[in-house]
Residue frames as qw, qx, qy, qz and C-alpha x, y, z in Angstrom:
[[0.094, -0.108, -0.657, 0.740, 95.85, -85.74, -80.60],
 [0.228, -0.765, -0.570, -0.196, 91.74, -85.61, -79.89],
 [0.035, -0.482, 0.017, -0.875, 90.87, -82.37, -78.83],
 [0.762, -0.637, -0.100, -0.068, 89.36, -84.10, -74.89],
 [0.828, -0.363, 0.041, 0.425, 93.11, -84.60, -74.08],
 [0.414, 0.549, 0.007, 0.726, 94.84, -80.88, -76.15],
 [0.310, -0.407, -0.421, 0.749, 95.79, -78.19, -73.61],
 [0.171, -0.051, -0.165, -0.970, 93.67, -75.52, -75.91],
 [0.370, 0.285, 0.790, -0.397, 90.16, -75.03, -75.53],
 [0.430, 0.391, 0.724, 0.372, 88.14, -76.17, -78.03],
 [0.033, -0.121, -0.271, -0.954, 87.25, -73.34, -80.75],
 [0.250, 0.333, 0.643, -0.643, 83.48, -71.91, -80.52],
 [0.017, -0.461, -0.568, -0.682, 81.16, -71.98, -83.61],
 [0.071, 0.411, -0.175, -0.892, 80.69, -69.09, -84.97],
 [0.613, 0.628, 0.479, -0.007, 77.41, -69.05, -87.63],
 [0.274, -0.128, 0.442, 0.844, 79.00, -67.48, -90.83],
 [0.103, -0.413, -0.441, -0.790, 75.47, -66.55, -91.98],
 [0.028, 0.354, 0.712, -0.605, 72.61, -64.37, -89.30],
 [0.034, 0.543, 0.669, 0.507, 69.61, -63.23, -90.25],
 [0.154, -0.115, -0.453, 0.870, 69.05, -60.37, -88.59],
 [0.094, 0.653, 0.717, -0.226, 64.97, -59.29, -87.21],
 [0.095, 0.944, 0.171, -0.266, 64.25, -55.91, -89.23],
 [0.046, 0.898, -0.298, -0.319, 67.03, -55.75, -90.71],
 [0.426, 0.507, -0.738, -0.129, 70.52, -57.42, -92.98],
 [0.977, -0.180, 0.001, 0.117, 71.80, -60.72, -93.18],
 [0.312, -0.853, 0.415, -0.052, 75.17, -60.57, -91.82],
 [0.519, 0.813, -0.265, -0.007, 77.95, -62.15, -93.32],
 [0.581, -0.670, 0.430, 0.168, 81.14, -63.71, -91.26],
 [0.423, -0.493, 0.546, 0.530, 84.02, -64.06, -93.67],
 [0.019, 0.213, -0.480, -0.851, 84.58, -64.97, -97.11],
 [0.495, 0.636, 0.571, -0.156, 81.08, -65.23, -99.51],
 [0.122, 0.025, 0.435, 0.892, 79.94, -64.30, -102.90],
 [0.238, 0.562, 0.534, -0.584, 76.88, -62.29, -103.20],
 [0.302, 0.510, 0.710, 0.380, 74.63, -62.25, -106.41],
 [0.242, 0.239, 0.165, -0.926, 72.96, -58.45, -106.73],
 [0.578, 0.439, 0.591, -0.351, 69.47, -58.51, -108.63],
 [0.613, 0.632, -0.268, -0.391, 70.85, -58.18, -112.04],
 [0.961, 0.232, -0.031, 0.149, 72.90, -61.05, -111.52],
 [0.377, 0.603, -0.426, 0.559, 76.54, -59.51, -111.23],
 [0.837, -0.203, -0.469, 0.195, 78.98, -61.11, -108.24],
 [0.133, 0.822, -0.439, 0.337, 80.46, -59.56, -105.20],
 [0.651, -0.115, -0.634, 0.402, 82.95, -61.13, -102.98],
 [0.364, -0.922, 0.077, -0.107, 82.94, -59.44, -99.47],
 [0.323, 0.763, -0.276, 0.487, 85.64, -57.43, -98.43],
 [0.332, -0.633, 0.143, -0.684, 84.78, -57.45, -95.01],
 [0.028, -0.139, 0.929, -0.342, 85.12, -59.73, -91.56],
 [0.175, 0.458, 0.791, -0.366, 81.54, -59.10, -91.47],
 [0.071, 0.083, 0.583, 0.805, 79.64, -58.14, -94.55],
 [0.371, 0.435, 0.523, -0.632, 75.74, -56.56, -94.09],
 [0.052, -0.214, -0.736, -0.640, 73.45, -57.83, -97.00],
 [0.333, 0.111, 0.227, -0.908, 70.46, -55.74, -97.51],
 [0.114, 0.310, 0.943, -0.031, 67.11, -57.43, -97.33],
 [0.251, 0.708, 0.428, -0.503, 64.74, -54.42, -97.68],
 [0.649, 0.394, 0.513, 0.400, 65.47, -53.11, -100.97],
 [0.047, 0.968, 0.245, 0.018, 65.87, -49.40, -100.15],
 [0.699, -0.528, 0.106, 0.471, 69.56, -49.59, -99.98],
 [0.451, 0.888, -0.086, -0.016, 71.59, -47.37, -102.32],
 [0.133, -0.655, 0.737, 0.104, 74.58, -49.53, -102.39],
 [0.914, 0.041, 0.350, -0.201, 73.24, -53.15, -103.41],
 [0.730, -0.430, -0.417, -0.327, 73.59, -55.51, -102.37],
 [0.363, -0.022, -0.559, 0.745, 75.14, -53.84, -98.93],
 [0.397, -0.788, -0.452, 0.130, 72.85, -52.97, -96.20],
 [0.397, 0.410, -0.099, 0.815, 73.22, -48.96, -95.83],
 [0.156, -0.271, -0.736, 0.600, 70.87, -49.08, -92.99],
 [0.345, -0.029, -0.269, -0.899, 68.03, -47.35, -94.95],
 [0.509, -0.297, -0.799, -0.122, 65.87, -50.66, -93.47],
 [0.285, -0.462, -0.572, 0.615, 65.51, -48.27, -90.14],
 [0.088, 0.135, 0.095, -0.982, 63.31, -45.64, -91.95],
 [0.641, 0.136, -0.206, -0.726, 59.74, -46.70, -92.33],
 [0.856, 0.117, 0.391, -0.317, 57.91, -49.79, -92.79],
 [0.318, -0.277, 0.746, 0.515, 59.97, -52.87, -94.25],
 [0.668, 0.322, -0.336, -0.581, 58.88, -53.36, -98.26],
 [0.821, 0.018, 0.571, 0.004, 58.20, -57.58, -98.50],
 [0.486, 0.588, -0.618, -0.192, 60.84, -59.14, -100.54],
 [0.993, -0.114, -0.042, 0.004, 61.63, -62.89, -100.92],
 [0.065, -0.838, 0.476, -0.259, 65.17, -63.78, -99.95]]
């Protein structure tokens, strides 16, 4: 059955990766995430914050430490 003639309405995409302005990239289901030595997590989470500023004291999870001060330039 095509999905012009199903009684449901069609699903909405959803991005699974956002890049958020100032601040993580944002996650939507599963992913593995590299840290900077190289060692893998999986997220846990519907929605997983990956830190982009490097000031986080959890990496490589976004503890919102990107909302004190000026961001540090990191490639990504």
């Amino acid at each position: 059955m095509s999905l012009e003639t199903s009684d449901r309405e069609p699903e909405t995409e959803r991005p699974d990766v956002i890049v958020c302005a100032d601040g993580p990239i944002l996650l939507r289901g599963d992913h593995v995430v590299a840290d900077e030595s190289g060692a893998l997590h999986r997220t846990t989470r519907p929605v997983s914050a990956i830190c982009r500023c490097g000031r986080t004291g959890i990496a490589p999870w976004c503890d919102g430490s990107h909302k004190v001060g000026p961001r540090k330039r990191r490639s990504v």
